[in-house]
Structures are given as structure tokens and as C-alpha cells.
C-alpha positions, -999 to 999 in steps of 0.1 A, spaced: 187 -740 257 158 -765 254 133 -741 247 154 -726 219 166 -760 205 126 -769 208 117 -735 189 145 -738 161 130 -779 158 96 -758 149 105 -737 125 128 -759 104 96 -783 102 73 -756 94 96 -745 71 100 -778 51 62 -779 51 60 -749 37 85 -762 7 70 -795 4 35 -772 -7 26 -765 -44 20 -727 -52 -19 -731 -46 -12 -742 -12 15 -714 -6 -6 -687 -19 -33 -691 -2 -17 -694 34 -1 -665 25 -37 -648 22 -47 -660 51 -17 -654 72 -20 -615 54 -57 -613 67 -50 -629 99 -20 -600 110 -42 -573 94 -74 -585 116 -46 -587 147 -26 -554 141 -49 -530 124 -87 -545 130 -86 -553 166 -67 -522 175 -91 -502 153 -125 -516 171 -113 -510 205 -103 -474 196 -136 -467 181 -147 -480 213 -131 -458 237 -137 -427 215 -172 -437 215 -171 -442 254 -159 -407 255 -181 -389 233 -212 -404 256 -194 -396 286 -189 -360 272 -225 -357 266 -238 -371 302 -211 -343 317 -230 -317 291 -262 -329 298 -255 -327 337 -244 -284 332 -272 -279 314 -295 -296 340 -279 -273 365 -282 -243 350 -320 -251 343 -326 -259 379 -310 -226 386 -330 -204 364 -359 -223 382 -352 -212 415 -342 -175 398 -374 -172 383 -396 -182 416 -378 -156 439 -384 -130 413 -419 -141 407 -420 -138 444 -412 -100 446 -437 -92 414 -466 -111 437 -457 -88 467 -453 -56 447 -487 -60 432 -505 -27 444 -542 -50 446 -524 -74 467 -518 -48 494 -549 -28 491 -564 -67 498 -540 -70 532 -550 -34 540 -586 -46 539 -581 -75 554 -606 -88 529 -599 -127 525 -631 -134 506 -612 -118 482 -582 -123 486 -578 -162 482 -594 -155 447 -569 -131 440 -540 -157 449 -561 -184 425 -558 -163 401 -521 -155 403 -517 -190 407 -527 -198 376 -513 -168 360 -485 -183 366 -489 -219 350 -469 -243 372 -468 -229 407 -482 -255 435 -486 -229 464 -495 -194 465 -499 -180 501 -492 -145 518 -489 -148 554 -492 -114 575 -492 -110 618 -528 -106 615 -540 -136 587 -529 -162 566 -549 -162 528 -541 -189 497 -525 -229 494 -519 -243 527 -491 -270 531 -479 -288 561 -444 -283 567 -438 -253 548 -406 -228 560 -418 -198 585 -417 -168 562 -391 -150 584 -367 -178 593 -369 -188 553 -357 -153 547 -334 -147 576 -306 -130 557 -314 -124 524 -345 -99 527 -362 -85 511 -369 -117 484 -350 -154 486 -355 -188 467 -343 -223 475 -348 -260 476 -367 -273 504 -383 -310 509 -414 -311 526 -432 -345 544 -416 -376 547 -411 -392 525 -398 -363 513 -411 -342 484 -387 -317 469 -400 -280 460 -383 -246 448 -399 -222 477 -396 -187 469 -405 -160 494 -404 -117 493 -417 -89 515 -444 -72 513 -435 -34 519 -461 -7 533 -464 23 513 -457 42 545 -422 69 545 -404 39 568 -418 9 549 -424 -12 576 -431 -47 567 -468 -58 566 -462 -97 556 -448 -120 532 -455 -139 497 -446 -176 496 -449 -192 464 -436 -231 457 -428 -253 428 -427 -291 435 -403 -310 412 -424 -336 399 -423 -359 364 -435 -333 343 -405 -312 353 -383 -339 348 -399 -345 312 -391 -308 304 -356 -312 315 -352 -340 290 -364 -322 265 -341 -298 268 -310 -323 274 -317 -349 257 -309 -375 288 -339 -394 305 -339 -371 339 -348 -385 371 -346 -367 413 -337 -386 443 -345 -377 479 -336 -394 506 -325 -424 487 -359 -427 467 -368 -418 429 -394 -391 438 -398 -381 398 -387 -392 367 -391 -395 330 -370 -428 324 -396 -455 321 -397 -486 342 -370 -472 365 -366 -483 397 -373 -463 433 -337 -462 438 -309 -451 419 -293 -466 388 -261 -472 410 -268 -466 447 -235 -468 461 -223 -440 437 -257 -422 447 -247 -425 488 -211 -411 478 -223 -385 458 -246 -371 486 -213 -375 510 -189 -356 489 -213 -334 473 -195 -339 441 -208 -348 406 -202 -382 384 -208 -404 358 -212 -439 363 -226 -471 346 -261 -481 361 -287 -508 353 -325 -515 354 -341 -545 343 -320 -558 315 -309 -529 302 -276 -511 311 -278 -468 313 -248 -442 311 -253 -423 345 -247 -393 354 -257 -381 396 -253 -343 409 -262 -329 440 -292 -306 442 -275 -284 475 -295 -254 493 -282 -216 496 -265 -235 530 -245 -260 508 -266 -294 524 -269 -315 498 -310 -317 494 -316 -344 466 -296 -358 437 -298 -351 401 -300 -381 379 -294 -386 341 -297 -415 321 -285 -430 285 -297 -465 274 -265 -478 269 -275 -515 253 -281 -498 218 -249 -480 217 -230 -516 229 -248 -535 210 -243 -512 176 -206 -515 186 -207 -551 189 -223 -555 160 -201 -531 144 -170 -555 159 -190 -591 143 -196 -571 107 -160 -565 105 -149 -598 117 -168 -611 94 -165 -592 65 -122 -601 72 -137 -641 68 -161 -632 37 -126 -614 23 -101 -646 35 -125 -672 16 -134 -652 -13 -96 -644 -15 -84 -678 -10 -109 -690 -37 -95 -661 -65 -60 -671 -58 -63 -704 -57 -81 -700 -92 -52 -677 -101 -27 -701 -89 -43 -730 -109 -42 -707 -139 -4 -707 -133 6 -738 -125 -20 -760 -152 3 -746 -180 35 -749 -165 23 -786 -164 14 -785 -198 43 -774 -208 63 -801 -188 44 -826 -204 48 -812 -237 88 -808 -228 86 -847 -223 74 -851 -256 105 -833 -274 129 -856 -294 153 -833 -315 171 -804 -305 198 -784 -285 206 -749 -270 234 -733 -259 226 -719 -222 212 -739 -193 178 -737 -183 181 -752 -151 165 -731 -129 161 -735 -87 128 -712 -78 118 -733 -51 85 -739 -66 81 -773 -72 60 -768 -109 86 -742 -123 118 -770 -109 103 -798 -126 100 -781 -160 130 -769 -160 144 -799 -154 125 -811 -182 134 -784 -206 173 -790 -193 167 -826 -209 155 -814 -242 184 -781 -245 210 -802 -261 189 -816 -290 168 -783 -295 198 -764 -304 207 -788 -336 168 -786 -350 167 -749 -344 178 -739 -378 158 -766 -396 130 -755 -381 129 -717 -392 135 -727 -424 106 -751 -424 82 -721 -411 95 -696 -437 86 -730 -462 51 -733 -446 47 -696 -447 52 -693 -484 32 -722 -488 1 -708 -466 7 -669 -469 -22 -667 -501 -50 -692 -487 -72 -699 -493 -63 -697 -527 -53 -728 -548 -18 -734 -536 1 -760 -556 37 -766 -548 69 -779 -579 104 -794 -574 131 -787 -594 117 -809 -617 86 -790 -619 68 -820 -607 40 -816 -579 51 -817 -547 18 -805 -527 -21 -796 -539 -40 -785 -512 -78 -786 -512 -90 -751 -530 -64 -764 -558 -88 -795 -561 -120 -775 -559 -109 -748 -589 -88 -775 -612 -114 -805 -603 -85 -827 -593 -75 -850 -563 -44 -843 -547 -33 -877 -544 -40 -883 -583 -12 -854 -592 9 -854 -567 48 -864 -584 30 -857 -620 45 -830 -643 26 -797 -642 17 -800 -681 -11 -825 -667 -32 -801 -644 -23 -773 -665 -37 -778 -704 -43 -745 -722 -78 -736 -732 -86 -732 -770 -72 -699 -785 -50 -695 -755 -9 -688 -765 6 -683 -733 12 -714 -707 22 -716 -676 55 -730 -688 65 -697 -702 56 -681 -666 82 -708 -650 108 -704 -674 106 -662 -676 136 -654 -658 130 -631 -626 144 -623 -590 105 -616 -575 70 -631 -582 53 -634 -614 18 -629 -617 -5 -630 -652 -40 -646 -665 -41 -676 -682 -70 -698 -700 -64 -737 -689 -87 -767 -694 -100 -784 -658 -108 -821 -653 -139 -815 -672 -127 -799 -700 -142 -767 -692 -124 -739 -700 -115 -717 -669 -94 -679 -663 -72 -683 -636 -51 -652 -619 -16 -675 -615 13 -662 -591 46 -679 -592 71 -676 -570 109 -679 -581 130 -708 -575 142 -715 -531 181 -714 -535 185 -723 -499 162 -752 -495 159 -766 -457 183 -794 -456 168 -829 -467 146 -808 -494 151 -803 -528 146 -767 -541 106 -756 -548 87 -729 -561 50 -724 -554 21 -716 -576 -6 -691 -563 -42 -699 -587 -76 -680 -580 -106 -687 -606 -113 -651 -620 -136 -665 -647 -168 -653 -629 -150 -619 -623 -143 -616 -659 -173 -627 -667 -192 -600 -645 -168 -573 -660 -182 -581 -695 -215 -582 -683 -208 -547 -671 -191 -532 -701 -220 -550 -722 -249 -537 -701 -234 -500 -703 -226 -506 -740 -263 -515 -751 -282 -490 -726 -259 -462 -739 -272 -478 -774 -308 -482 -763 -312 -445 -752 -293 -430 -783 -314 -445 -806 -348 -428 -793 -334 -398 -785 -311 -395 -818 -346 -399 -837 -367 -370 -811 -335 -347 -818 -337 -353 -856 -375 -347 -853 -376 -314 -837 -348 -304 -854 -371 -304 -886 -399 -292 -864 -381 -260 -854 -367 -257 -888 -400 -264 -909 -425 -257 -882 -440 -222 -903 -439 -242 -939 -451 -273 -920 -496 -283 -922 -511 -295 -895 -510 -328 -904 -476 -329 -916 -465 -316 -878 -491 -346 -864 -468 -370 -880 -438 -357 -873 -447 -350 -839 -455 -392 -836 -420 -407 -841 -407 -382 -807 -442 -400 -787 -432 -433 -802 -392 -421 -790 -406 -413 -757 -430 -443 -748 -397 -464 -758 -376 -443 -733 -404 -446 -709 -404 -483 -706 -369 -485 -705 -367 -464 -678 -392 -479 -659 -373 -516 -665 -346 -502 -651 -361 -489 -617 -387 -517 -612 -350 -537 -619 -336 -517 -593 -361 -522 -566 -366 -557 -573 -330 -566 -565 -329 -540 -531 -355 -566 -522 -380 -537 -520 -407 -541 -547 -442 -547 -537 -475 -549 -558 -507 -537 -548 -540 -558 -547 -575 -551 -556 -602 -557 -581 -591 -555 -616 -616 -558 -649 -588 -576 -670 -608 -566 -701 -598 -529 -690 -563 -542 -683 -560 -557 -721 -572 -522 -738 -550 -499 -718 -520 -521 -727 -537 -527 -766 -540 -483 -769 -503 -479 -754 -489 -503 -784 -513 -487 -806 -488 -463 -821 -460 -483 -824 -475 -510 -838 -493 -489 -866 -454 -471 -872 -445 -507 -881 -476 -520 -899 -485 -549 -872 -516 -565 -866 -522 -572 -830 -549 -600 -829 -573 -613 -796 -583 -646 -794 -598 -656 -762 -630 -651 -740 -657 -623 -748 -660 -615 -716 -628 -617 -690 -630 -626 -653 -621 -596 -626 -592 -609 -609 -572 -595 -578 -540 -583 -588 -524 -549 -594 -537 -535 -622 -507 -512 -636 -482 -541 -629 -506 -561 -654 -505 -534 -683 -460 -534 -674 -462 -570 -682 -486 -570 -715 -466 -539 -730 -433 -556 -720 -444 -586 -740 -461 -568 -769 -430 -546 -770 -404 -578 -774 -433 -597 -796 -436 -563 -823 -396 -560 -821 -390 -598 -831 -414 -600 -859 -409 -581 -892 -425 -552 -907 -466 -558 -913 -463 -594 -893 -488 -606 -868 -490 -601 -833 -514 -628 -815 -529 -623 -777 -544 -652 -766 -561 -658 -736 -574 -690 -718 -596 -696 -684 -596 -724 -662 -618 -724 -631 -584 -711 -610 -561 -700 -633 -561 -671 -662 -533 -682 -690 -518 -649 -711 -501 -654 -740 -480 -633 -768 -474 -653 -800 -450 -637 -825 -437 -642 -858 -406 -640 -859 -378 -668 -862 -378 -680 -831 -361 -685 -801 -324 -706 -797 -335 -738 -779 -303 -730 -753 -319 -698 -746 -349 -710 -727 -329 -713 -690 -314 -676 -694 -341 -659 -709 -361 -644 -679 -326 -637 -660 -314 -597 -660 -294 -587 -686 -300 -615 -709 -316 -602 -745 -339 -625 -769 -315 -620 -794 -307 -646 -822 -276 -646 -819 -255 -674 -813 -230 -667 -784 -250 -653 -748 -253 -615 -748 -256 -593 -717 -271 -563 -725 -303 -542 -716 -330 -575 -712 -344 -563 -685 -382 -567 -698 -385 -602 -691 -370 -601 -661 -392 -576 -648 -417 -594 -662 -413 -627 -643 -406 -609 -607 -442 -592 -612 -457 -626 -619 -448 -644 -594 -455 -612 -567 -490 -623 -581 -484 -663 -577 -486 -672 -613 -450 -684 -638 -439 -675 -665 -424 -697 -697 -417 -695 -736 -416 -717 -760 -414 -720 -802 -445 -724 -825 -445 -754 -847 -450 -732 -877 -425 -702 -865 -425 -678 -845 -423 -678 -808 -446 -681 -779 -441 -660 -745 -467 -669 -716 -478 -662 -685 -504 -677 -655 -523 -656 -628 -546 -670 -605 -580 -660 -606 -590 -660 -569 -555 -656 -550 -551 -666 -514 -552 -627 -505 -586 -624 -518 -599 -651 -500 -584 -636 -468 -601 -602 -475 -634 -615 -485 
């Protein structure tokens, strides 16, 4: 009763341990217990069953090894007593005996001898001589044979300490009717190491044969004179039965296997050894055994470190959310919460979130209406958001109302709407008639209003109707949505302009190259030659027009892709001046305008790109001879500093409007006279500046004292790409 009184004392303290732990703690004893029992119940087991089954497969190959080895030693002796009787049948061999002719003879035995490849003793013994190998202690012939005439082999050890040889003996018959006997044939193998390397090269197993107690021949290296195990070697010799034992040499341990080598008479002559360095196969198994403990450790701390970062990630919100449960002030709920998991995190919130159930159920409603309030007041940022009582008085502004209207929130905030929202000039509808339209959904339209500045602004206004339920302690509200669409607009004018005037800018050329070959085709047989040349001159004029629109357009294009490029080299500017002059040419003869050079006699070369030079001159002449009236002047002047060439293209026309200036090398924008911007076709300048400053130069304009206006441009003389090629 003690012991189980002392057991039951155990296991209630271990189990209010195990309680008192935090789910870190608990987790990762349970990993470790889990690796412990499967170490215990599957990896131990496991090992020592690998073990025995690898014990048994060597033992299994020792016991194969040791047939084989038997059945090699009996083909051995097979082979001698039938090389035996081919020796004594050998017709020379007899008609040698016949002659009694030794001098030949013990050649003749050599010879077979070595015929043979491994035989240690030839000899043929008759009543009358003896001829070949002589060897002490060597069987009589006769008494070797007694019994199993007329051919016999067996083992036989010879001197002491004993040798062991395979002796093989036959007849020799006379060729007489009674075929008497005339003498014998005695050939011998002795078992030595090479033998015993052959035999494990057929095994496998390092082969070794004892006589008498002493390793006579072997092929196991540094092995003893005696066997591996000499006790099992003195009972195999008594019993004449095989085993397989465990033996040692040095410091290494062998699988054995001993047989006994017995004579036709069953006497037990030598032993049969085989040998398997068994310290490799251990050791591999040991090792085998230490990888897998350790690999179960390397798997119990790597396991213990992910669960106790899982269990962290567990419990560190729980606690958050127990502190955070501390924290609640308003609120009730219905059903308990009090929860008993035994886990000491998940208790303590839910003690906490049991103190915090009665008040969360009273704030429940208040607070879904206060989200579906903040959701209608956040669901369009971030849009200008501005929020109006029932009193249409401002109740909230939030920053991108500031940034469109220009306005600080705390400067409106409980002022009427009419003070944020002034119409613009010319604008009828306000945003009072939006408030006041009566509707059951949103109300969207554009209106023109006034910001801080004055400036007149387009803004996209969404109102939404009127909260009947307002969240108690809040008065009813409705929220206005504003986004600034006056650059949009803008841009959609631009658009509609731009297509307006290209449409424009290509009909007129090619309304004047239709009429033209109209009247060509019509005419053309009552037309002279000269009356064709100037009818065919208005559809060149037509075309060169279309051509350098066209090209505006693309170089445009490329410009803004980010992909236009000029192209270097040495350019005569003189040339660059009359190929732009004889392209203006016609048109400036169709409107009677003199284009006049003032400037150098003689112009620098400079390194630019030559057809991006003649663009920019026939882009200016072109603007220059539009501008000025009928039979005005055209003026190219040029001027040279020691870095710096200076192009200009005077007019005389009216003038440009001094607010033009800023816009007039942007796209789009037109040297019109009109007052109010354009956007149109103006791509000319644009181009114009772009390929200018690809060269390093600027471009600027300005209005002659006298009238007329001034359009210029700078390119340096010796750029920094010049100097790099030079």
C-alpha cells in the first residue's frame, strides 16, 4: 500500500506541474516525450532488428562461402586422380618404362609437369625404377591405392610439421591380352597460399588451412599461426562437423567459419578456415545506431524550437488581447464567455472578456451604426469628403477637401455651406439646389464654385440624402463627395480642339490640291505649258504644307515616347540656311514676301544635325510668313559669338500677346492673337524647342519695338560632343 500511496503522491505532483506550465512549456514536453517513446518503442527495436538480420545475412554468406570451398576442394582432388590416369595412359610414357630409358624419361615427366601448371610432384614408380620429383614421405603407390584401383586421389600431409597435398595416383596397364600392371603414376598438389588466394577469389571470404593446429597457408593478412578461435578449431577436428564462429586477430574481430578437410577414410586431415573482417560491418552498424540517435536529438531540438515559436505565436496575441480586453469601458453581451480550457493564457482572457460582456452588449448597436457612419464618410477617399447637419452646417472637412477648396478645416468647420461653396461667374446652378432636389438615392452633377483664391474651379459633387436613423447622441447628416475635374475638362477641350484644327489644317491643303487637279483633269488639253506650271504650284505649295504638318506631328510623337534622337556631324550652316531659304521659296513668292539675311558672309561649320537644323528654320519661316501680311518682310538674322551661334526670324506682323510668352513653345498651343488660350495644331514650336535643346542651345520670342515679332534661337558652336570626338 506504500508503494501505491508513494506512486499516486507522484503523479498528482507531476500532474499539477504539468498545469501550473504555460502552453510553450507543455508543448514542447509533449515533443520531447513524443520523440523520447518513438526512439524507445520503434527506434531501438528497429536498430537491433537491422542488427540481427544483418548478423544473419553474414552468417548466411560464411555457411555459402564454406559449400562452395568444399566443392572447390573436391573438384581439386577430382581433377588430380583423373589427371592421374591421362599421365599413365600416355602411349610415350609406356614405350619410356618399356625402355627403361630414364634419361628420358625424367624430361618427359618435366614436361608433363608443367603441362600441367600447378602440380608439385610428377613421379612413376615401377618394380624395376623410380623416374621424376622425389619427396620424403610420400604414400607407397600400392598401399595408396589399395582398394580403389585402377586410379585414386586424396589428401595426405607429408613431414612434420605437416604440409597438406592432394596426391593422386593410377596404374599403368601393359598393352599385353592380361594387362598386367607395369607401375604406377603419382602426381601431388600441395595446398599452399596461392591456392588459398584462388579460393577467395572465388568465395569471396579470406581462406586460410590448418594442420595440426598451425596456419600452414593463407590469404588473410597478418593472421596468426593458429586459428581465429582455437577452441572451436580443437572441437571441430573432434566432431568433424562444420561452424561458424566469431574469431579475432590483432584488433580486429573476423566472422569465422572452420570445416574439416577428411580423407576417403573419414580422418579429419586439416581444417578449412574462412574469414570476414567483421569491425567494418560493426562499426557501419554502430554508426548507423549514433546517426539515428542523433538525428532523433537534431529532430527533438529543432522541434522544440518550431513549437515553441509556434506556441509563442499563440499565446503573444491571446495576451494582447487580454490586455486590450482590460482596456474596454462600455459594453454588454448576452452569453458568458467564461471558458475553463486549462490553459492558463486562454483562462485569463476569458476571464477578462467575462468582465467586459455586460457593458459590450449596451455599445453594440451604437457601434454598427458609427461604422456604417464612418463608412459613408470614408467609402469615396480620397476624394474631398465634407460632412452637413441638418442645418447644412459643416460638421467634418477632411484633408483632400482642404487641398481642392484651399481651406482649413478648422476655419469652416460649424460654418454654413454657402461659405466654401461660391458659384463661379456664369455658373446658374449651386450646390443648394443639389441639397434641396428631392431624392431617395445619391445625387451627382458638375458645378463651377470659387476656391479661397478666387479661382474658378469644376468640381464632380456627390451628395448623399439625408441619415433618418442617426446613431443616438447625433443629429442627422448628409455627406458631400467633391473631386476637381477642371484639368479633366480641360484636357477634354484640348482634345476636341486639337482634332478640330488638324481636321481644319489638313482640309485646307488638300481642299485647294483637289480643286487644282480638278481643273487640271478638266482643262489639261486647252491648258499651255505655263498655265499647267502654275496650276501645278498651289498642289506643291498644298503638299510641302501637308508635309510639315505631318512631320510635326511624328517628330511630336517621338518626342513625347521619349524616343527622339539627333544625329551629330559637321554641318556648313551656310548650306543649312539655303536648303531651308529654297524650301520657303515657293510659298513665300505665292504670297509676295521678302525673306531678308542679315548676318555673317561667311558662317561657321558647327556640329549638329543638319536636317533637324533646316526642321527648325522652315518651322520658323513657316509661322514668320503666316503672321505677317501679304508682300511684308521676312528678316533672318544671324549673330556669332566665340561659342555661341544666335538664329533669329523677325516678322511683321502684330505681334505677340505679352501672356503668351510662358505657353508658346508648349504642344498644342497656337501663336494666335486671339485673346482667350487656344489648343490646337501648334506643334511647330514645340518641335522646334525639343530639337534645340537635343543640340544644347534655347529657345525665346519676344516683340519688336516697332512691330512685329521676334522668334530666336542659340546653338553652340563647338558642343561638348565635338570636343569628345576630336
Amino acid at each position: 500500500m506504500g508503494y501505491v500511496s508513494d506512486m499516486r503522491s507522484l503523479i498528482n505532483s507531476l500532474r499539477q506541474r504539468f498545469q501550473k506550465m504555460n502552453l510553450t512549456q507543455r508543448l514542447v514536453l509533449s515533443l520531447v516525450l513524443v520523440v523520447v517513446a518513438i526512439i524507445v518503442f520503434i527506434g531501438i527495436p528497429t536498430n537491433l532488428a537491422m542488427w540481427r538480420a544483418l548478423e544473419r545475412q553474414v552468417w548466411l554468406r560464411v555457411q555459402d562461402a564454406q559449400s562452395a570451398t568444399q566443392g572447390l576442394y573436391t573438384a581439386e582432388i577430382t581433377r588430380l586422380k583423373k589427371l592421374a590416369g591421362l599421365i599413365a595412359g600416355r602411349p610415350t610414357l609406356y614405350n619410356l618404362i618399356q625402355q627403361s630409358d630414364l634419361a628420358a624419361l625424367d624430361p618427359y615427366l618435366d614436361a608433363l609437369k608443367l603441362e600441367s601448371g600447378n602440380l608439385d610432384i610428377v613421379q612413376v614408380i615401377t618394380p624395376d625404377l623410380i623416374a621424376g620429383d622425389q619427396l620424403a614421405g610420400l604414400p607407397g603407390p600400392q598401399t595408396f591405392l589399395a582398394g580403389s584401383e585402377p586410379y585414386f586421389a586424396d589428401f595426405y600431409i607429408v613431414g612434420d610439421p605437416g604440409k597438406l597435398y592432394i596426391v593422386g595416383v593410377s596404374q599403368i596397364q601393359s598393352k599385353e591380352a592380361n594387362n598386367p600392371v607395369v607401375g604406377w603414376v603419382l602426381v601431388a598438389r600441395e595446398l599452399k597460399t596461392d591456392y588459398m588466394v584462388t579460393l577467395e577469389n572465388q568465395t569471396g571470404l579470406a581462406q586460410s588451412l590448418i594442420v595440426n593446429g598451425r596456419r600452414v597457408a593463407t590469404s588473410l593478412p597478418a593472421a596468426p599461426n593458429w586459428s581465429l578461435d582455437p577452441q572451436s578449431a580443437l572441437n571441430v577436428e573432434k566432431t568433424g562437423e562444420a561452424c561458424c564462429t566469431m574469431g579475432a586477430a590483432l584488433d580486429q574481430t573476423y566472422y569465422a567459419g572452420l570445416m574439416p578437410l577428411s580423407d576417403v577414410h573419414g580422418n579429419v586431415v586439416a581444417l578449412s578456415e574462412l574469414a570476414l573482417p567483421g569491425n567494418s560491418i560493426r562499426n557501419g552498424m554502430v554508426n548507423t545506431i549514433v546517426v539515428s540517435a542523433g538525428f532523433s536529438l537534431l529532430v527533438m531540438l529543432v522541434g522544440s524550437f518550431l513549437v515553441a515559436r509556434q506556441a509563442r505565436s499563440i499565446t503573444n496575441p491571446l495576451l494582447q488581447l487580454s490586455k486590450t480586453a482590460d482596456q474596454f469601458s462600455q459594453g454588454n453581451l448576452d452569453a458568458s464567455t467564461t471558458i475553463e480550457s486549462g490553459v492558463p493564457e486562454i483562462n485569463q482572457l476569458s476571464r477578462h472578456f467575462e468582465l467586459a460582456r455586460r457593458q459590450l452588449r449596451h455599445t453594440l448597436a451604437v457601434t454598427q451604426s458609427e461604422m456604417k457612419h464612418a463608412e459613408r464618410l470614408l467609402s469615396l477617399l480620397p476624394k474631398g469628403v465634407i460632412a452637413l447637419d441638418e442645418n447644412d452646417r459643416i460638421t467634418f472637412f477632411n484633408p483632400d477637401a482642404e487641398v481642392i477648396l484651399g481651406y482649413r478645416s478648422w476655419d469652416v468647420e460649424r460654418l454654413h455651406y454657402t461659405h466654401i461653396f461660391p458659384p463661379a461667374p456664369g455658373e446658374t446652378a449651386t450646390v443648394g439646389d443639389l441639397l434641396n432636389k428631392p431624392t431617395d438615392g445619391p445625387i451627382a452633377q458638375r458645378l463651377s464654385v470659387l476656391d479661397a483664391q478666387g479661382k474658378p474651379l469644376l468640381l464632380y459633387i456627390t451628395i448623399s440624402p439625408l441619415d433618418d436613423n442617426p446613431p443616438s447622441g447625433y443629429g442627422s447628416e448628409r455627406v458631400l463627395v467633391i473631386r476637381d475635374v477642371t484639368e479633366e475638362d480641360a484636357v477634354n477641350r484640348l482634345r476636341y480642339n486639337f482634332l478640330a484644327n488638324v481636321a481644319h489644317e489638313f482640309r485646307t491643303p488638300l481642299s485647294g490640291i483637289a480643286a487644282t487637279t480638278e481643273l487640271l483633269v478638266d482643262e489639261v488639253n486647252d491648258l499651255t505649258p505655263d498655265e499647267i506650271k502654275e496650276l501645278v504650284e498651289p498642289i506643291r505649295l498644298s503638299t510641302l504644307h501637308l508635309q510639315t504638318l505631318v512631320e510635326n506631328l511624328l517628330e511630336s510623337t517621338t518626342i513625347e515616347a521619349g524616343c527622339f534622337q539627333i544625329h551629330r556631324r559637321p554641318v556648313n550652316l551656310e548650306a543649312v540656311v539655303k536648303e531651308a531659304a529654297d524650301l520657303m521659296f515657293p510659298l513665300l513668292k505665292r504670297r509676295n514676301q521678302h525673306l531678308a539675311y542679315t548676318g555673317p558672309v561667311t558662317l561657321p561649320t558647327v556640329w549638329a544635325d543638319a536636317n533637324r537644323l533646316v526642321q527648325v528654320l522652315v518651322n520658323l519661316l513657316s509661322n514668320a510668313s503666316k503672321f505677317s501680311p501679304m508682300g511684308g518682310k521676312i528678316e533672318l538674322n544671324i549673330t556669332q559669338d566665340p561659342d555661341w551661334m544666335t538664329i533669329a526670324v523677325l516678322d511683321s506682323g502684330p505681334g505677340l500677346p505679352t501672356e503668351r510668352f510662358a505657353d508658346l513653345f508648349k504642344r498644342f498651343v497656337t501663336a494666335n492673337q486671339s485673346h482667350d488660350t487656344q489648343y490646337g495644331i501648334g506643334l511647330g514650336l514645340s518641335v522646334v524647342k525639343s530639337i534645340v535643346e537635343m543640340h544644347g542651345g534655347q529657345v525665346g520670342a519676344e516683340n519688336l519695338p516697332k512691330g512685329g515679332a521676334k522668334v530666336w534661337f542659340t546653338i553652340p558652336i563647338h558642343p561638348k560632343e565635338e570636343k569628345e570626338n576630336l
